[in-house]
N, C-alpha and C positions, 0 to 999 in steps of 0.2 A: 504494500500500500504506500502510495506517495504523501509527504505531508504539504501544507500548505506555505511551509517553508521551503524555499527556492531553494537554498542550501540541501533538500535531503532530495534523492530519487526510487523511484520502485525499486524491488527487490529483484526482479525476471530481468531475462533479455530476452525473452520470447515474447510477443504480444499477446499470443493466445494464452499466457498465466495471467496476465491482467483485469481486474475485477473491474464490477462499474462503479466502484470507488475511488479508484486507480485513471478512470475515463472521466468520469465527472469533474477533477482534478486536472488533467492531462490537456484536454481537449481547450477547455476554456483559457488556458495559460498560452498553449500554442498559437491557439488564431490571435489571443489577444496582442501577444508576441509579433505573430511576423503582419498581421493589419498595422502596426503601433511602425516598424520599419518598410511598411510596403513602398513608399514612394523614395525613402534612400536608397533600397534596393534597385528600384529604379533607374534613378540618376546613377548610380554604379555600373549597372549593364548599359547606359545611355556613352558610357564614358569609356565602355570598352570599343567602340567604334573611333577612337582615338584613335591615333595609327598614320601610315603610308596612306600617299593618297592614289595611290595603285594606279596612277594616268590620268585622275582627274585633275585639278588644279585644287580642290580641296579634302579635307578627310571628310569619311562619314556623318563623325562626330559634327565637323562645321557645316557639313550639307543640313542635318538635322535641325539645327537651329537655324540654319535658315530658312528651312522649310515654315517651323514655326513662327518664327520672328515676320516672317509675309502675312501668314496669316492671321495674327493676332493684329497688325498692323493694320491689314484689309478687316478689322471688324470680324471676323467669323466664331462662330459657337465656342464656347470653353471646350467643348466635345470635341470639336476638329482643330482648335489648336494643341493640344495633348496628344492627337492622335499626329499630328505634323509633326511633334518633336518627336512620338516614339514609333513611328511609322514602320521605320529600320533596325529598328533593336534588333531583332529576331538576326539579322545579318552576322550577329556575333555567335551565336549557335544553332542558328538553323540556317544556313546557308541554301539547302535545298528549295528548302519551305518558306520563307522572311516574312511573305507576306501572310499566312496563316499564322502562326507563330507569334507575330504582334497582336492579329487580330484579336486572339484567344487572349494574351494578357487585359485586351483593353473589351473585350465583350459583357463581363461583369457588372461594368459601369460606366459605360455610352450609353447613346441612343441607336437602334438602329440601322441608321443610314450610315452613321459614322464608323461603326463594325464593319459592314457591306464593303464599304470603300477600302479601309485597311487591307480587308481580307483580299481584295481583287484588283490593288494598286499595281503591285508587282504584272500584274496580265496586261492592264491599259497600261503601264509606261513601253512597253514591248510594240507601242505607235512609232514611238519615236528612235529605236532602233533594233527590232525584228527582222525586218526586211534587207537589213545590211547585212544581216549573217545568215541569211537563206530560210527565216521564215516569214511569217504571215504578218504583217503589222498589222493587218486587222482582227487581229483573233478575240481582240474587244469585244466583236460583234456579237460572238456568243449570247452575252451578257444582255443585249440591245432593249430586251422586253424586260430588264430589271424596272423596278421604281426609282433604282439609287443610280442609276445610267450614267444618266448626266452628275451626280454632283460629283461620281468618280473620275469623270471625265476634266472636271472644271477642277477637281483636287489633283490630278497629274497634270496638269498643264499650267496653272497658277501657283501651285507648293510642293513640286517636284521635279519634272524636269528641269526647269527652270534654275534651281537653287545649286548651283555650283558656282558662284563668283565667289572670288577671293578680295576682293574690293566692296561686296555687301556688307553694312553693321550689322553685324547680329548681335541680338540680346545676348544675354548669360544662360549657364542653363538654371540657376536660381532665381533667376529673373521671371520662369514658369511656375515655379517650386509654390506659390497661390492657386493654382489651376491646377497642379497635380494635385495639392492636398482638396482644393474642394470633389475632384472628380472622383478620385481613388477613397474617400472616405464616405460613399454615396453606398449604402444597403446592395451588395450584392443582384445584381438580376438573373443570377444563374444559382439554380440550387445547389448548396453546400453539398459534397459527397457524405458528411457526416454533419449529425445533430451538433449547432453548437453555440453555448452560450458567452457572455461575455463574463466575466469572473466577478465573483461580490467581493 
């Protein structure tokens, strides 16, 4: 049994010895835990796009904020400027997938149009050079009968393609760190895999 003292841990290293003593304790300490660091953790994998700017004229890292930095600039939803700066994360370890990969961090707590777009940025930027490496720039079209068509269309072409200058000011990334905390502190919209409360 674990006490409510931080200092002691259960006695198992198996989960299946664990009581619902054990869980009632456990579970509420954890989310409170890593909800309490989610948006550090963020700016941290934000920060792993740091780096070589592999041919571009800037890093990730700087693409990123400038992605956001336009659109906070242009007025647009706290929802798609958040999703501007963390558009690319996934690039740090999902290279395959980037744009799934963000999506999924930021589906919890968006709206849906601003998920939609995340998740199918990576396909619309493929306009703007697909067809140079032997595929389809239009493979967009797929998508044509979405609701969210166009604003993914107007979100790679006004806070993405676009955002490689090295002469751009961009913000900071603390300079979001308001928009991260009100988005990412917003009730879940996807159901918890597990029951879970916030600790008394």
């Amino acid at each position: 049994m674990v006490s409510q003292d931080a200092g002691r841990n259960v006695s198992w290293t198996a989960m299946e010895h664990g009581t619902a003593e054990d869980y009632q304790v456990l579970m509420p300490w954890h989310y409170a835990h890593t909800r309490s660091r989610l948006v550090d953790n963020l700016l941290d994998i934000l920060g792993c796009l740091r780096g070589p700017t592999l041919g571009y004229q800037i890093d990730r890292y700087d693409h990123s904020l400038q992605c956001a930095t336009r659109a906070l600039r242009n007025g647009e939803s706290t929802d798609l400027v958040v999703a501007a700066l963390l558009h690319d994360i996934g690039d740090s370890f999902a290279p395959e997938n980037h744009s799934a990969a963000a999506a999924a961090v930021l589906q919890p707590y968006v709206d849906e149009r601003t998920h939609w777009v995340v998740a199918h940025h990576g396909l619309f930027q493929g306009y703007y050079y697909f067809g140079h490496l032997g595929g389809d720039r239009d493979a967009r079209e797929q998508c044509r009968e979405s609701p969210h068509y166009d604003a993914c269309l107007d979100f790679c072409e006004n806070y993405d393609q676009n955002c490689f200058d090295p002469n751009y000011p961009n913000l900071a990334a603390e300079d979001f760190r308001p928009l991260l905390d009100e988005v990412f502190s917003r009730p879940s919209q996807v159901p918890a895999t597990a029951p879970l409360q916030t600790p008394r």
